[in-house]
Structure formats: C-alpha cells, structure tokens
C-alpha positions as CSV (number, residue, x, y, z in Angstrom):
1,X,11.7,14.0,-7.8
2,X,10.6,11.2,-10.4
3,X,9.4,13.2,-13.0
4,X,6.7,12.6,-15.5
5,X,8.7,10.0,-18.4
6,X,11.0,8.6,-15.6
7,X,10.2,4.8,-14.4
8,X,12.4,3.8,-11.2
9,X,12.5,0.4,-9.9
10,X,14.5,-0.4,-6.6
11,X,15.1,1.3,-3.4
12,X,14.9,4.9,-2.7
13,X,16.2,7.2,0.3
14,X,15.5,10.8,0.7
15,X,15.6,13.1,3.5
16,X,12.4,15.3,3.4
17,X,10.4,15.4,0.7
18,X,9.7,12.5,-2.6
19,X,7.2,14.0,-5.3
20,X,6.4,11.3,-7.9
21,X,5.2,12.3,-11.1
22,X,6.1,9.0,-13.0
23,X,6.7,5.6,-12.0
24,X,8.2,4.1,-9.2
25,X,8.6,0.7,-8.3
26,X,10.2,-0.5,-4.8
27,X,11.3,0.5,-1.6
28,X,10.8,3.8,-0.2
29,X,13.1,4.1,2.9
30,X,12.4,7.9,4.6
31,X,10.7,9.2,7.5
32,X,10.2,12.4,5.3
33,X,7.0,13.2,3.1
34,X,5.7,11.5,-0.3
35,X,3.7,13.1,-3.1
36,X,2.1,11.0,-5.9
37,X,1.1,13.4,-8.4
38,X,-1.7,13.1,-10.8
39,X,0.4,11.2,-13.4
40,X,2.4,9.4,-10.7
41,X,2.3,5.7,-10.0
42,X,3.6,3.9,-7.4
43,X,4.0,0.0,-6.5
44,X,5.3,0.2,-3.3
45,X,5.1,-0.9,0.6
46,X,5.5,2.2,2.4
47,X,6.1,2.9,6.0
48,X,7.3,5.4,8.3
49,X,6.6,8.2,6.1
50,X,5.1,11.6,7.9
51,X,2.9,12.4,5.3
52,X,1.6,11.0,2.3
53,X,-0.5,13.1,-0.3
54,X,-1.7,11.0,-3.5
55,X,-3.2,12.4,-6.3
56,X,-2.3,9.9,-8.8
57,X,-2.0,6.0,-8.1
58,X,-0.6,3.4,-5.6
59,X,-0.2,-0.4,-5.2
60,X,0.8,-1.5,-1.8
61,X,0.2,-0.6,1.7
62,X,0.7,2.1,3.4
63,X,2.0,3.5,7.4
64,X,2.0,6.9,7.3
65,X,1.0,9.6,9.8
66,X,-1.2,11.7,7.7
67,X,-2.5,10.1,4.3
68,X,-4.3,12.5,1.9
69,X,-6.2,11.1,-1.2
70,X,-7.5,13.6,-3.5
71,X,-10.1,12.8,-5.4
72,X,-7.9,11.5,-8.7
73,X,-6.3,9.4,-5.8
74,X,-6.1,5.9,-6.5
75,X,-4.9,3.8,-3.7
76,X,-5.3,-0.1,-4.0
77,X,-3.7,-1.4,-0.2
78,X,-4.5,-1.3,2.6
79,X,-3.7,2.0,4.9
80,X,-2.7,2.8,8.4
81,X,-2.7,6.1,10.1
82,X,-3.1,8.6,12.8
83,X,-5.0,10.8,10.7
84,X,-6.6,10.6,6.9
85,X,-8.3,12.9,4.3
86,X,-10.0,11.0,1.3
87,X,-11.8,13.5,-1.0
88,X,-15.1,12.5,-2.8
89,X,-13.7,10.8,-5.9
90,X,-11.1,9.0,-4.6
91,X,-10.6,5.5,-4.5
92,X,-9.4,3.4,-2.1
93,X,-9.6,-0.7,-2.1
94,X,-8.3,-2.0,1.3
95,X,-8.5,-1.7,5.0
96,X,-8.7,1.2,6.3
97,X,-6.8,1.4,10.1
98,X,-7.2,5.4,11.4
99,X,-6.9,5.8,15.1
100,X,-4.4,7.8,17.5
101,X,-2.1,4.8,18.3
102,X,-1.8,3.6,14.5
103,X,0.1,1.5,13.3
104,X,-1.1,-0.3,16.5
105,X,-5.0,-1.9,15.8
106,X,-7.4,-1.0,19.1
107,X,-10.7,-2.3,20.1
108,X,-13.4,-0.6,20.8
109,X,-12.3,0.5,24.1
110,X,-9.3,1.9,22.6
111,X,-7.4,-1.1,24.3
112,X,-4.3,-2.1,21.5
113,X,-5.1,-5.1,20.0
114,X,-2.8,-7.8,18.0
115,X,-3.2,-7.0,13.8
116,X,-6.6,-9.2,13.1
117,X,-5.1,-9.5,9.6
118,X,-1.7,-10.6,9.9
119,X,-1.5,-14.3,8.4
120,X,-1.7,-17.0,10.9
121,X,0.5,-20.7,10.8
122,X,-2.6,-21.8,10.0
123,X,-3.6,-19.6,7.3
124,X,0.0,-19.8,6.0
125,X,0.3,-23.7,6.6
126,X,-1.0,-25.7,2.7
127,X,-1.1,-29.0,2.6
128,X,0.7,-31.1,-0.5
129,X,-3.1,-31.3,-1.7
130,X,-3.9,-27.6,-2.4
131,X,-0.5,-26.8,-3.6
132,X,-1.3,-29.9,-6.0
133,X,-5.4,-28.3,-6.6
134,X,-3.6,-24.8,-7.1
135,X,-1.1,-26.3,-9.7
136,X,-3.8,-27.8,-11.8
137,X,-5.7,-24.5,-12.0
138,X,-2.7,-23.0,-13.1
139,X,-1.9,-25.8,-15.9
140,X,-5.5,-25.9,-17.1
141,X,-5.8,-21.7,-17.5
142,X,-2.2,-21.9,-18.6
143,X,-3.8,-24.7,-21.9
144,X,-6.4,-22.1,-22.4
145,X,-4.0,-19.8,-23.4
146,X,-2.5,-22.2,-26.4
C-alpha cells in the first residue's frame, strides 16, 4: 500500500494486490491488481495488470484486463482492455481500445490488426529543419519568461 502522505518514485513489484492512496511515480511490474484511491495519483505506464480500479488519478497508459473508472476517476492515457466500466463522472482523455483480443487492435470484422497508433519511421524521422523550427519556439517562449 502507498498510503495517503507517501510519494514513491521508481519501480514497484507486488504479488496480488497495489492500493494507492498517495503518489506514485514509475514502474509497476505485477500481473496482480491496482487500486488508485480517491486521493491517489499515479504517473505510470502500466501493463499486464488483471485489474485496475481508479478512483483517484492517472497519467500514462494503461493494459489491463478489467479497467474500472469510478466517477472521481481521472485517467489521462490512453487504455487497452478486454473489458471496461467508466461511471458517469469520470474522466478519461485518450484512446480507448476494448475488445476480446486486447491488447491486440481488430477491424471491424474482428480480424487483428497492427496498432494504428504506434509511431511510424516516418512519423519518428525530423529533419535538421524542424528540430531547428522546434528550438526557436523553445528559445523565444523560454525570453518570454525573463
């Protein structure tokens, strides 16, 4: 357990069962079952976990087999599962992949798929340019600060 005035940052093993009432920051490495209580906050990619209940907040994605947001859930990441329960109230701000073969993507048919959202070379590939365009940005906000 994390309790409620305990911030974690790192990696984490456990067995069967992680309840976070504070903060965590890392890696979660179980095939057990995370709760994220109401005063909970996690900042984590998690996956492999059986089940996942969130009634307080997390930042990263998520492979789980069950996912249940309540509805003082906060989830901000994108989610993958055989099966999910999000209560009116909640909040989720990602994609959303639910279907019987998760974590694999199908089509319409139910045929698996390849992930339509994992980065291509092309998407991944910047040119000396846009690094140089993206630098500039960064310099000019950076002077807005002084």
């Amino acid at each position: 357990m994390v309790g409620k005035n305990v911030k974690i940052r790192g990696d984490l093993k456990f067995q069967k069962l992680l309840r976070i009432d504070g903060f965590f920051q890392g890696n979660l490495i179980s095939k057990g079952d995370v709760i994220i209580g109401e005063s909970g906050e996690s900042h984590s990619n998690i996956s492999g976990i059986r089940e996942m209940l969130i009634d307080g907040k997390h930042v990263g994605n998520i492979v789980a087999e069950l996912v249940i947001i309540r509805e003082t859930g906060l989830v901000f990441g994108n989610i993958t599962a055989k099966w999910i329960e999000i209560n009116a109230g909640a909040t989720v701000v990602g994609i959303v992949n639910i279907n019987p073969l998760a974590p694999e993507f199908i089509d319409h048919l139910g045929n698996v798929i390849p992930d339509p959202f994992a980065p291509t070379m092309d998407t991944l590939r910047m040119n000396s340019s846009s690094v140089m365009k993206l630098f500039d940005i960064y310099l000019i906000n950076m002077l807005h600060l002084f």
